[in-house]
N, C-alpha and C positions, 0 to 999 in steps of 0.2 A: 553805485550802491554795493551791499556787500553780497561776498559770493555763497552758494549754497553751503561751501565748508565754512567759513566764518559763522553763518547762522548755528550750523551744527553743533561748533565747536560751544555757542553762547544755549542753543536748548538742551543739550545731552550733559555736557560736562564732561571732559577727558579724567582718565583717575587722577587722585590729589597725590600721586608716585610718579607722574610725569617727570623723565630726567630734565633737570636746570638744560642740559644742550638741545634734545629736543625742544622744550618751551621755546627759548631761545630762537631757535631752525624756524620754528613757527611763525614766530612773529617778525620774522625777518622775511621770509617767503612773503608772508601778508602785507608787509609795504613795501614789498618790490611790486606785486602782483598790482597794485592802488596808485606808481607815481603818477605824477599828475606834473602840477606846474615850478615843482622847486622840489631839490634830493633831499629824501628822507632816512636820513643813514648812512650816506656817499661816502665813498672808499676817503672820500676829506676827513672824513670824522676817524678818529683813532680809533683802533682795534677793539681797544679798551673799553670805550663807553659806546662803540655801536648796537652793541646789543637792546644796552638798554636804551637808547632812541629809538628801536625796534617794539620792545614791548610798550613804550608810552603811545607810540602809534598805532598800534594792534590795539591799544584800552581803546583808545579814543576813536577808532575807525568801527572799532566792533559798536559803539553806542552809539557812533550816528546811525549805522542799520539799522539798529534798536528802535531808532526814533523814526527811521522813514517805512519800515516794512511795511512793503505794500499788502493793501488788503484788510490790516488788523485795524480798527479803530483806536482814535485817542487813547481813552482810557487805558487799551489791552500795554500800547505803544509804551504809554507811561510807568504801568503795572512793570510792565519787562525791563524798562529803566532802572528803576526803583531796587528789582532784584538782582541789577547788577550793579549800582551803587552798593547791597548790603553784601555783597561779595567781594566787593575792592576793599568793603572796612575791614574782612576777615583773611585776605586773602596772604597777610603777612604770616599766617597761622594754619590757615585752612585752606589752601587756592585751589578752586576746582578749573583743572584744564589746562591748556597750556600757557595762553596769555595771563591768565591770572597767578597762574604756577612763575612766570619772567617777573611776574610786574611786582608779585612779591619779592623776589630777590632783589629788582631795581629798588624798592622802595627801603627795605632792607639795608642793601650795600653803601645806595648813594647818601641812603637821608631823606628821602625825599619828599618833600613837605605834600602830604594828601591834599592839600584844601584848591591847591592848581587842578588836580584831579578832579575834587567835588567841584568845581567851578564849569570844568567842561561839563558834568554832566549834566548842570544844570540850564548851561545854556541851550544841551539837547533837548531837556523836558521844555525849553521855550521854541525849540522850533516844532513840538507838539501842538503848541496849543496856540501861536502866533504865528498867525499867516502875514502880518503886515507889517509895514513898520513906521509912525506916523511923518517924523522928519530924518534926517540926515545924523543929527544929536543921538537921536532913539536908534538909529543905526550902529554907533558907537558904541553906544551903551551895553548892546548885542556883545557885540565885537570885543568887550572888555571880558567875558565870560568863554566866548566862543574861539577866539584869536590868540589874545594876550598870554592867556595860562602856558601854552605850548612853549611860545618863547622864554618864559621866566621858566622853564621845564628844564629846556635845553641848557641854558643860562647856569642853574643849577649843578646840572652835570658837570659843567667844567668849574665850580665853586665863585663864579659870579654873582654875587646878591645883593649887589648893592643899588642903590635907585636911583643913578645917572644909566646904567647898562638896563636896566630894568626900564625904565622909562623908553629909552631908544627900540627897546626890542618891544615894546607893548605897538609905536608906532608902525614899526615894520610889518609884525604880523597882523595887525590889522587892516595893512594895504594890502599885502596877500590876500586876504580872509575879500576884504571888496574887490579886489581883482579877480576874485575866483568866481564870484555874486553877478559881477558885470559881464565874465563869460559866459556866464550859464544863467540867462536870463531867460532863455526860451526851454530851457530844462526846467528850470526850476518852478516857471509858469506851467506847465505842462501838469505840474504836479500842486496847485492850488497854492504855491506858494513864490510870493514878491517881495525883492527884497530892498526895489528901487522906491526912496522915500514917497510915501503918497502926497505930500505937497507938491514935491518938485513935480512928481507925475501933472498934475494940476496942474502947476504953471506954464509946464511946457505942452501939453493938450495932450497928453499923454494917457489913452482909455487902459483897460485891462482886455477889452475886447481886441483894443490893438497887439499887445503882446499875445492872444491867446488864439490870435491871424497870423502871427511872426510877422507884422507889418514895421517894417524900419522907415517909417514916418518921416520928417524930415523935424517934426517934433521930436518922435522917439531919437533922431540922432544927435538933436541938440542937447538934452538931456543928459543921455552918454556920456557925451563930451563934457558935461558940466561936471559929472560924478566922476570919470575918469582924470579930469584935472583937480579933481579934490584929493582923490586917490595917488596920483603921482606927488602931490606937494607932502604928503603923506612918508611916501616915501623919501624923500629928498630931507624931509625934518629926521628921518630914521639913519641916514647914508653913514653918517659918523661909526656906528656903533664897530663897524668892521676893525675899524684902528684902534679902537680900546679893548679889543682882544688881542692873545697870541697865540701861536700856534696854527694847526690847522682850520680849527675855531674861524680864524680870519676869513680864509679863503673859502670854508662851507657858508657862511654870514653873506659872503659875497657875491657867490654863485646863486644863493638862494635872491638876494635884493636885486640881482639882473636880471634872474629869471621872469620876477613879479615884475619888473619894468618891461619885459620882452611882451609882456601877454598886453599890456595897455598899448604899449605900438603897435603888437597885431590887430587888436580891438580898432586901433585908428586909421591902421592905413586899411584897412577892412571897410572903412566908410559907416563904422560905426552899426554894421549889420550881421548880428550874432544870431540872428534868424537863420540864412541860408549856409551861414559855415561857422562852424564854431572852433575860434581861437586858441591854440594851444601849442606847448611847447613841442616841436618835433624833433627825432632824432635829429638832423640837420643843422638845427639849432648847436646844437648842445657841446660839437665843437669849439664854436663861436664863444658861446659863455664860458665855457671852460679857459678861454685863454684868455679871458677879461676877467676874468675870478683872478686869475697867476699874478696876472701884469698889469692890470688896472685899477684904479682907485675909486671908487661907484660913484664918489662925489663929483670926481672928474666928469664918468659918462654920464651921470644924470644932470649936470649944467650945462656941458657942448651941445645938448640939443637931446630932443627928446627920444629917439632911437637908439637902444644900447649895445645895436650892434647892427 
């Protein structure tokens, strides 16, 4: 969740004189401080357009706080939303603070089409108000809002817009976006919200009272496994995209798609039990990935077997 200065920087407002480097420092600092299961920024990405990977990350990391602050109710959740949406419409003109002070110059310099922006925020106002999600379709659906936008972001940056690379990259982020779902499935329980399909739960006998015991069932682990091979073929239909870029582009695409493969093999040789330890990428790791980003072709690791490293 996000940190006490992130909140600060979203209820106070930094002045609208905030220098372009500072902004910048800011929202670089704020997704170093947040990685997680794949580089956001990584010294792969060129000099050039790092920054502004940095302030799309800082928008979008500041409104998922928004959406989950603990404490405030729905409504307040959404209210704060809403007024940081009408700050992103102004913020090419007006930007208060330092991420909106970045985001206007990315949006600015790159071009950058706002409606990827309003798409994530409003997948935030549905993790407001939907705690559920009925099948696996309806999960997608999410995922087209919450996932997809980022990649057609990225994509962007490097003047990729056409709907073969847009299409691949809608797949990929959205096996990330469930890989990250399937990690954090006793976190996200914790906090009244599931994001494993309610059918499936049902057909594998799968209670909410069991998640909300951290019980790994032998239900719950069949399930898993059912979503997580949903989730790898997922990425396997994505593998391509790496080749039809150039540049460093490549090799960040790539590290990022073995990353997401790394956290489903954790997930499984774990025994499918994200109650007692939760899966994640470790420093350790990250040698590894990094020499199969260099010298490997995803497509390759992702059909020799399901371990990507």
């Amino acid at each position: 969740m996000g940190t006490c200065a992130n909140r600060a920087a979203v209820s106070s407002g930094a002045p609208a004189t905030t220098s372009l480097d500072d902004a910048f420092a800011y929202c670089e600092a704020l997704t170093r401080s947040h990685y997680e299961n794949f580089p956001v920024g990584s010294r792969l990405i060129p000099a050039r357009i790092r920054p502004h990977v940095c302030s799309i990350y800082a928008f979008a990391r500041t409104a998922d706080d928004l959406a989950d602050e603990p404490g405030l109710a729905p409504d307040e959740r959404t209210r704060r939303l809403d007024a940081w949406d009408a700050k992103l419409a102004s913020c090419t003109v007006a930007p208060e603070g330092p991420i909106l002070t970045a985001l206007g110059e990315t949006i600015r310099s790159q071009h950058l089409p706002l409606g990827h922006l309003h798409d994530l925020l409003h997948a935030f106002r549905m993790d407001v108000v939907t705690q559920r999600h009925e099948t696996f379709n309806h999960l997608l659906s999410y995922c087209r809002y919450s996932a997809a936008p980022v990649g057609r972001l990225i994509l962007h940056l490097f003047s990729y817009t056409d709907a073969r690379r847009r299409r691949l990259s809608d797949l990929i982020c959205t096996a990330l976006q469930l890989a990250n779902f399937w990690q954090d499935v006793a976190i996200d329980s914790s906090r009244g919200r599931i994001y494993l399909p309610q059918v499936d739960m049902d057909r594998f006998g799968v209670t909410e009272d069991n998640l909300a015991k951290g019980r790994a069932t032998d239900g719950f682990r069949s399930l898993l496994a059912c979503e997580i091979e949903r989730t790898r073929m997922l990425f396997l239909k994505g593998a391509e995209l790496p080749d039809l870029v150039s540049g460093r582009l490549k090799y960040e695409l790539r590290l990022t798609w073995l990353g997401g493969m790394r956290i489903l093999d954790k997930i499984r040789r774990g025994g499918y039990d994200v109650f007692n330890s939760r899966p994640k990428i470790e420093k350790r790791d990250i040698p590894g990935l990094f020499f199969r980003a260099l010298f490997r072709n995803p497509r390759v690791c992702g059909n020799s077997g399901f371990r990507t490293l």
